[in-house]
PDB file of N, CA, C and O in Angstrom, chain B, residues numbered from 101:
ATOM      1  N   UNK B 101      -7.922 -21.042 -28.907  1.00  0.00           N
ATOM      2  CA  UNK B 101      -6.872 -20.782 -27.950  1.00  0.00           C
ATOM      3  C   UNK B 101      -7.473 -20.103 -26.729  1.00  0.00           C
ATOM      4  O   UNK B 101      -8.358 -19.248 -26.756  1.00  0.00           O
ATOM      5  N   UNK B 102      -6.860 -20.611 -25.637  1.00  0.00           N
ATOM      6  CA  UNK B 102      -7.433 -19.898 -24.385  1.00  0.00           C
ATOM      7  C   UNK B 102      -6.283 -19.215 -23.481  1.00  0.00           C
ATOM      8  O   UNK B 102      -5.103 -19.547 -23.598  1.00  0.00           O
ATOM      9  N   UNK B 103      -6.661 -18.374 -22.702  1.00  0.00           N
ATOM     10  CA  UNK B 103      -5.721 -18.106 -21.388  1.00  0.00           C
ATOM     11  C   UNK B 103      -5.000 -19.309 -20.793  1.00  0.00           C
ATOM     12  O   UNK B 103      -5.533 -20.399 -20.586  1.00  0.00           O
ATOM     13  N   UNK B 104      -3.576 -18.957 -20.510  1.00  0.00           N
ATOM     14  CA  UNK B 104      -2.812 -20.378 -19.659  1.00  0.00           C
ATOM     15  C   UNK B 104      -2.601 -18.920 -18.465  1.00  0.00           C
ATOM     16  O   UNK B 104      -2.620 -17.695 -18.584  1.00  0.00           O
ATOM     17  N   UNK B 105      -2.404 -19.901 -17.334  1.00  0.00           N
ATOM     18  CA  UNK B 105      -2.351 -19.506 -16.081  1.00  0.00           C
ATOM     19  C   UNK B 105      -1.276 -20.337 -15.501  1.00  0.00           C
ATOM     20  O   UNK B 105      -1.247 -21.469 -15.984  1.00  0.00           O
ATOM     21  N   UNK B 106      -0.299 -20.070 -14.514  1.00  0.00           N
ATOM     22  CA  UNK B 106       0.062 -20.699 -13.852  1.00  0.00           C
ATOM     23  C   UNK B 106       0.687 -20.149 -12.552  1.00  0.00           C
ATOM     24  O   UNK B 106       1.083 -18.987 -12.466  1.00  0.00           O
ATOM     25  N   UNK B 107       0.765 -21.185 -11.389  1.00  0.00           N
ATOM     26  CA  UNK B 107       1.251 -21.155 -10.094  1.00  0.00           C
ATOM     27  C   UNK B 107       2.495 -20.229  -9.579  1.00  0.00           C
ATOM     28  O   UNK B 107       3.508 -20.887  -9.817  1.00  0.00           O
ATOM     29  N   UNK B 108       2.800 -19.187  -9.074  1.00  0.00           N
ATOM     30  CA  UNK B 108       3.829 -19.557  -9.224  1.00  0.00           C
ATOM     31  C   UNK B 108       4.760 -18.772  -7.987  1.00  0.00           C
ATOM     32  O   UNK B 108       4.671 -17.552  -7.852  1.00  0.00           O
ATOM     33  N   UNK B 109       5.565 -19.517  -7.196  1.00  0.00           N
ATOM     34  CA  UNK B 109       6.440 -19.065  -5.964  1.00  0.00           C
ATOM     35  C   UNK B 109       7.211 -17.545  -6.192  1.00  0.00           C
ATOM     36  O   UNK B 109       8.358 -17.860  -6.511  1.00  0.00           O
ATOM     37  N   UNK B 110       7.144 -16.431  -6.182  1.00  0.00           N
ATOM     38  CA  UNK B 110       8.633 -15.909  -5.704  1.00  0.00           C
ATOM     39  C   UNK B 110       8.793 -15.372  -4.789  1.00  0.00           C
ATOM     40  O   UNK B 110       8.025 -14.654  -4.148  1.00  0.00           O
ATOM     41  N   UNK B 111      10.120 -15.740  -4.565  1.00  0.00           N
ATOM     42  CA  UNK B 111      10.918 -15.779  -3.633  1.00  0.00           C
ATOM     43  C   UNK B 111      12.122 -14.495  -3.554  1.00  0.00           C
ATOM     44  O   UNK B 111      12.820 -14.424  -4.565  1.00  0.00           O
ATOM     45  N   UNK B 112      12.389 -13.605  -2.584  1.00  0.00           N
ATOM     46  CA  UNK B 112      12.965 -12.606  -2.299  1.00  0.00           C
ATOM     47  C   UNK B 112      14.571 -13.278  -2.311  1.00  0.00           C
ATOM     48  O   UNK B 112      15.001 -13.852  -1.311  1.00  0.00           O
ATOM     49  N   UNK B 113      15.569 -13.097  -3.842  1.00  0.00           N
ATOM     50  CA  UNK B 113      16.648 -13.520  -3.980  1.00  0.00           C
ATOM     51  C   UNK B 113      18.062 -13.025  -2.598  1.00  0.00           C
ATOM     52  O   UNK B 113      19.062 -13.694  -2.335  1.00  0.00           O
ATOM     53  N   UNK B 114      17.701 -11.859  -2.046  1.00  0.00           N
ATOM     54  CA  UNK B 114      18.777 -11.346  -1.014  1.00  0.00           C
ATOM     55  C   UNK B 114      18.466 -11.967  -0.174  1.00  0.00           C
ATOM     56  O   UNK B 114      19.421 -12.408   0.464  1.00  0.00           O
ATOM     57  N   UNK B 115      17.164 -12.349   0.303  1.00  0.00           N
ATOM     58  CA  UNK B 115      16.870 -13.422   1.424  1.00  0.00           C
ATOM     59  C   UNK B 115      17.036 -14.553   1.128  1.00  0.00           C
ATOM     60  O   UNK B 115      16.980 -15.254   2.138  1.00  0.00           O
ATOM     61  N   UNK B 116      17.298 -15.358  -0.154  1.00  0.00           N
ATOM     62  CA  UNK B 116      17.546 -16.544  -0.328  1.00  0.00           C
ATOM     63  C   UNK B 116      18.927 -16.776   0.199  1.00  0.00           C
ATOM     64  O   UNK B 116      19.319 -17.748   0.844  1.00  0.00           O
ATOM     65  N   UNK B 117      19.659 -15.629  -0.218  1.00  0.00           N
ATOM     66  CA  UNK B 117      21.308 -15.861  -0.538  1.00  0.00           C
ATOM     67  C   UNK B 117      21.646 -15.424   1.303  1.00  0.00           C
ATOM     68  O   UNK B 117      22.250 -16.189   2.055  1.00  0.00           O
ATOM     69  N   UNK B 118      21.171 -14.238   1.668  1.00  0.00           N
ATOM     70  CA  UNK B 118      21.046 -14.757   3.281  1.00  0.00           C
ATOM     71  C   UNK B 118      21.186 -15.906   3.999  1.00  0.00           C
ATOM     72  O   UNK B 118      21.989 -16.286   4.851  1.00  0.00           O
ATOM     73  N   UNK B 119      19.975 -16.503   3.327  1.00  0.00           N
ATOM     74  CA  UNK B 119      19.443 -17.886   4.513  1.00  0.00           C
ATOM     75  C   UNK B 119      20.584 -19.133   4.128  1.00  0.00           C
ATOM     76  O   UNK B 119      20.736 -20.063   4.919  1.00  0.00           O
ATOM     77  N   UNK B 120      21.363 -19.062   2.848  1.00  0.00           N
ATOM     78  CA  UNK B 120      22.200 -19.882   2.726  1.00  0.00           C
ATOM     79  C   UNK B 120      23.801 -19.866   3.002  1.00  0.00           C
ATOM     80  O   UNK B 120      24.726 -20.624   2.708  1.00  0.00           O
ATOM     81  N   UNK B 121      23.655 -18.341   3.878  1.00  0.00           N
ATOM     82  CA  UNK B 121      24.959 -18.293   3.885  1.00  0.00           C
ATOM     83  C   UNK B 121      24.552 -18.237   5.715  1.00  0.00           C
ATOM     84  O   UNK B 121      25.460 -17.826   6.437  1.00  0.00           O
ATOM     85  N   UNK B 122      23.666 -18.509   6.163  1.00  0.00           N
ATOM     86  CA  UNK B 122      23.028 -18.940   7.729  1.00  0.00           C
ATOM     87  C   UNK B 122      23.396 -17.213   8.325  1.00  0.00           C
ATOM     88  O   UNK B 122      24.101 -16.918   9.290  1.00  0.00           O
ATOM     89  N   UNK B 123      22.707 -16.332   7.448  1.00  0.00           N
ATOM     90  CA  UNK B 123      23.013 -15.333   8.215  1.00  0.00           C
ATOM     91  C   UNK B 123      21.204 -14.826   8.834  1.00  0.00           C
ATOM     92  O   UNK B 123      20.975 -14.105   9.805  1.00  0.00           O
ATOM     93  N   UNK B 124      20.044 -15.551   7.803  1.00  0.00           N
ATOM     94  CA  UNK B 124      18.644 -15.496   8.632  1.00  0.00           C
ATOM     95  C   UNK B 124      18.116 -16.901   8.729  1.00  0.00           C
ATOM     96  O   UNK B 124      18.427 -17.934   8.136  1.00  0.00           O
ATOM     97  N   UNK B 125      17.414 -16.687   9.458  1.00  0.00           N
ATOM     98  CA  UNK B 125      16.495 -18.542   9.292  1.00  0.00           C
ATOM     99  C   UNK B 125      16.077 -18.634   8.166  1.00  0.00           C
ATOM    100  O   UNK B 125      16.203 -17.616   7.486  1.00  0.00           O
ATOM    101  N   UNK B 126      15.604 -19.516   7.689  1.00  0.00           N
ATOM    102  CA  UNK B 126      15.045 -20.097   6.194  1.00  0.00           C
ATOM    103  C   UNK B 126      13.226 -19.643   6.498  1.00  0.00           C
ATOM    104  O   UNK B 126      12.560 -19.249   5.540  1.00  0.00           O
ATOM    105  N   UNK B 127      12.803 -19.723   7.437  1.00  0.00           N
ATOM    106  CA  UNK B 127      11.377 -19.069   7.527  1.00  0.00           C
ATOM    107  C   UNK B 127      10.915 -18.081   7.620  1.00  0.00           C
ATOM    108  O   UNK B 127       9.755 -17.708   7.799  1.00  0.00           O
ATOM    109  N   UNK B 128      12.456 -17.264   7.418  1.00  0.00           N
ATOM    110  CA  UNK B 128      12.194 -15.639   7.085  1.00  0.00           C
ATOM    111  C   UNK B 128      12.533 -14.718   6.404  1.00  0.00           C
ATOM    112  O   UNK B 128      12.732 -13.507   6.494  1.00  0.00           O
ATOM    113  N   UNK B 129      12.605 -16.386   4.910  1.00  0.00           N
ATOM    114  CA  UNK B 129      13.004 -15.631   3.366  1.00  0.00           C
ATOM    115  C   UNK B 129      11.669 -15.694   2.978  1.00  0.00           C
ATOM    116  O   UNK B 129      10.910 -16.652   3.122  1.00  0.00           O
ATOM    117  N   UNK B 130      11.293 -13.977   2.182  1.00  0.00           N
ATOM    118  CA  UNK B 130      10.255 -13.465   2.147  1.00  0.00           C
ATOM    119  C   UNK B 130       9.917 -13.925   0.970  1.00  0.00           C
ATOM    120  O   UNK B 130      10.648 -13.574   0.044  1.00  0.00           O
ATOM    121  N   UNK B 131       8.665 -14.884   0.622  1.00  0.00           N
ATOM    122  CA  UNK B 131       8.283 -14.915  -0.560  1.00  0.00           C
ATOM    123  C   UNK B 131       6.526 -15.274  -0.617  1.00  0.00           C
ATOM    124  O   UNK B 131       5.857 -15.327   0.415  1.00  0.00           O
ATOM    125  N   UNK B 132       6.013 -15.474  -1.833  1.00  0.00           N
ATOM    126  CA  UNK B 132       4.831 -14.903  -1.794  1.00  0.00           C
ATOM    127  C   UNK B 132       4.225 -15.963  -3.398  1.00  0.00           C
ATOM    128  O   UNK B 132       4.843 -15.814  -4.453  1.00  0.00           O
ATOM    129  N   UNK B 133       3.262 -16.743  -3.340  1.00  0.00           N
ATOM    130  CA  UNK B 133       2.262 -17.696  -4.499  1.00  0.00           C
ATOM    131  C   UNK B 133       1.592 -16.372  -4.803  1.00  0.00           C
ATOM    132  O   UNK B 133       1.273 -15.416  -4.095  1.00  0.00           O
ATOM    133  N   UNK B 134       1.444 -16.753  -6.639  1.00  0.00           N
ATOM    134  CA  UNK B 134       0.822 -15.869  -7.567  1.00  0.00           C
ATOM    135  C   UNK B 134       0.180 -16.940  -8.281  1.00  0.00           C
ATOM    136  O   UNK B 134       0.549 -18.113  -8.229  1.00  0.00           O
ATOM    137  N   UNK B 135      -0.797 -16.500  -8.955  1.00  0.00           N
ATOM    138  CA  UNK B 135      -1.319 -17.051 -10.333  1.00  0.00           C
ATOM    139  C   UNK B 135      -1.570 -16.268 -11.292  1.00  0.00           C
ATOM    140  O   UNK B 135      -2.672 -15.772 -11.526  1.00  0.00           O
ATOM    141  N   UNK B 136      -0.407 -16.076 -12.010  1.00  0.00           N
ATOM    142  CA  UNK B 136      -0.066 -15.562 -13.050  1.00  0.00           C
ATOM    143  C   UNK B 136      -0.461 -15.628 -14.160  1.00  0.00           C
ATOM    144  O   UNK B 136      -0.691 -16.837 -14.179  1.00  0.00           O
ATOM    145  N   UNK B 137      -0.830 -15.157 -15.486  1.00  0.00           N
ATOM    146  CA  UNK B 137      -1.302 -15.290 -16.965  1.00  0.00           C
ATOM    147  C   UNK B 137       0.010 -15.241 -17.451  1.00  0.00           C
ATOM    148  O   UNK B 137       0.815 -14.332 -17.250  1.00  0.00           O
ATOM    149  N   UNK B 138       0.187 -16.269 -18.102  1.00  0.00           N
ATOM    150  CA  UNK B 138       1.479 -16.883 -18.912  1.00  0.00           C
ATOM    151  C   UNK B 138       1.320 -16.363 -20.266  1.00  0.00           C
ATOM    152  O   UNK B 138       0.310 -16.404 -20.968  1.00  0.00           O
ATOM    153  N   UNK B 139       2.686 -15.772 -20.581  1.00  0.00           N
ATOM    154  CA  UNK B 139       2.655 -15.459 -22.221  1.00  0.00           C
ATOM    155  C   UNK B 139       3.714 -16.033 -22.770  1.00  0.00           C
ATOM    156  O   UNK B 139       4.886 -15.658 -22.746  1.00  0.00           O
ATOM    157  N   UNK B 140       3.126 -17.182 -23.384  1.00  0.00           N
ATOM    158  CA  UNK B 140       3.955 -18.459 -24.087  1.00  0.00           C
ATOM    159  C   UNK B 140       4.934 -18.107 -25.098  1.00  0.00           C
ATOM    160  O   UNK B 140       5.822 -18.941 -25.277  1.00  0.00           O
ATOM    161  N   UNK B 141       4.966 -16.868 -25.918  1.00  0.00           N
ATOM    162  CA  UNK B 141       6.008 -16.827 -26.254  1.00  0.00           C
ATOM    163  C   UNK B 141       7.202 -16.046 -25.842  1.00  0.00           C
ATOM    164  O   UNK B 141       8.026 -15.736 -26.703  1.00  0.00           O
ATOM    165  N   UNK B 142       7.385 -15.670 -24.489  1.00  0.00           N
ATOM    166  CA  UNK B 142       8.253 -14.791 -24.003  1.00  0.00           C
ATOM    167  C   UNK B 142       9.097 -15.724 -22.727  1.00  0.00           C
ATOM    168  O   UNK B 142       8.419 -16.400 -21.953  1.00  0.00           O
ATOM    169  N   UNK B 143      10.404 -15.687 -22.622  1.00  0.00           N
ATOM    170  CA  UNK B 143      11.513 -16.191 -21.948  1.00  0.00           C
ATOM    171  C   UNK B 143      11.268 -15.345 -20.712  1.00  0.00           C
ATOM    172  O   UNK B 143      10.781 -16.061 -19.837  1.00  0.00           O
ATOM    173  N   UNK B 144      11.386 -14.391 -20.409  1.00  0.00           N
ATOM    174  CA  UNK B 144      11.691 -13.525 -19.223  1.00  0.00           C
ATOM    175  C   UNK B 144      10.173 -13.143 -18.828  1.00  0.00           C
ATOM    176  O   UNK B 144       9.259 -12.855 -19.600  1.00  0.00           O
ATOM    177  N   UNK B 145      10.137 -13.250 -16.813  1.00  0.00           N
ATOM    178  CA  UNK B 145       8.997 -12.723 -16.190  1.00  0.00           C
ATOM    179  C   UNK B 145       9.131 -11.561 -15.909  1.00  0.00           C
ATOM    180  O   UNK B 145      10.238 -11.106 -15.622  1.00  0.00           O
ATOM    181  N   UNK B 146       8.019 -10.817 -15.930  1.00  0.00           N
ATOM    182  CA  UNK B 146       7.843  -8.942 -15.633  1.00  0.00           C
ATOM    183  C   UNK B 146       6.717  -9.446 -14.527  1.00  0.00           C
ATOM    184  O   UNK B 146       5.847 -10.307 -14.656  1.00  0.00           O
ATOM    185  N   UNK B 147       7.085  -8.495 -13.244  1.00  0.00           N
ATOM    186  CA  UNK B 147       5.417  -8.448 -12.631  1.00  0.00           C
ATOM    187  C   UNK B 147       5.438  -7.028 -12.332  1.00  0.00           C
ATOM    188  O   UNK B 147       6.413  -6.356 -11.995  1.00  0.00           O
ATOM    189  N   UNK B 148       4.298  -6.677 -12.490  1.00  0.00           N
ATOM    190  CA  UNK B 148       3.620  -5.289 -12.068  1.00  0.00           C
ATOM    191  C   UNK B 148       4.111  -4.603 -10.522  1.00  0.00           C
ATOM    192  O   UNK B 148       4.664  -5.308  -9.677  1.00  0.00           O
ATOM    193  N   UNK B 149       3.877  -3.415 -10.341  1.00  0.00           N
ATOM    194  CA  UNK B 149       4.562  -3.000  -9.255  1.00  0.00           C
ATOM    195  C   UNK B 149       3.480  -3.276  -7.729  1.00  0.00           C
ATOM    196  O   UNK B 149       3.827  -2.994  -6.582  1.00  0.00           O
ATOM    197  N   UNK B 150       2.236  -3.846  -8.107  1.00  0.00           N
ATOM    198  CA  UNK B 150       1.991  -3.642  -6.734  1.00  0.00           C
ATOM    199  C   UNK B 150       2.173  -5.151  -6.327  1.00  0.00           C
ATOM    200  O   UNK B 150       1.947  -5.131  -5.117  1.00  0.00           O
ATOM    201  N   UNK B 151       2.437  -6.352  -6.654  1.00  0.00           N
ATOM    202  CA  UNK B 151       3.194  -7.355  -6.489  1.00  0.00           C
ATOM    203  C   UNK B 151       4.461  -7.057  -5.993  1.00  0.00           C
ATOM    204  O   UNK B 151       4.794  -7.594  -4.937  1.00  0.00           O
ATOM    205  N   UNK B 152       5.365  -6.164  -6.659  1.00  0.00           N
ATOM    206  CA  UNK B 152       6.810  -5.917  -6.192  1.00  0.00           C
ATOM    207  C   UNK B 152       6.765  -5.253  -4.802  1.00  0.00           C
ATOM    208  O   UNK B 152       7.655  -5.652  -4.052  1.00  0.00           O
ATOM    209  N   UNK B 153       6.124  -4.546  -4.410  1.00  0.00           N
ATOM    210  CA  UNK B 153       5.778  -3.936  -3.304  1.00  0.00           C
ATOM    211  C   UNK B 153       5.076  -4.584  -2.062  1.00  0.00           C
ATOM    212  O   UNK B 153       4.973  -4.017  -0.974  1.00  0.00           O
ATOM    213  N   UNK B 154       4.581  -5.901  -2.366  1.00  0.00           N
ATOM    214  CA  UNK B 154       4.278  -6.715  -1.050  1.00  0.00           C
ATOM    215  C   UNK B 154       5.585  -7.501  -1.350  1.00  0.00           C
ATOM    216  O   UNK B 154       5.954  -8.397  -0.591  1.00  0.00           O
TER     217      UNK B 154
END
């Protein structure tokens, strides 16, 4: 068995829900690519705080 890794977008949800209700532009919902270490048996993502902080 090895490490799985994967890609992965997030995206700042108050700026999503912003940009769809046309209250910011769509190019200035804040989000940010990771490559993450996947733990295959768990449903829910946790990221560390200095990710949460950019």
């Amino acid at each position: 068995m090895g490490l799985i890794y994967a890609d992965v977008e997030l995206i700042n949800g108050d700026d999503l829900s912003d940009a769809r209700r046309f209250r910011i532009a769509g190019e200035d919902v804040k989000s940010m690519h990771v490559n993450l270490l996947v733990d295959t048996g768990s449903y829910m993502l946790a990221i560390n705080e200095n990710i949460q902080e950019q």
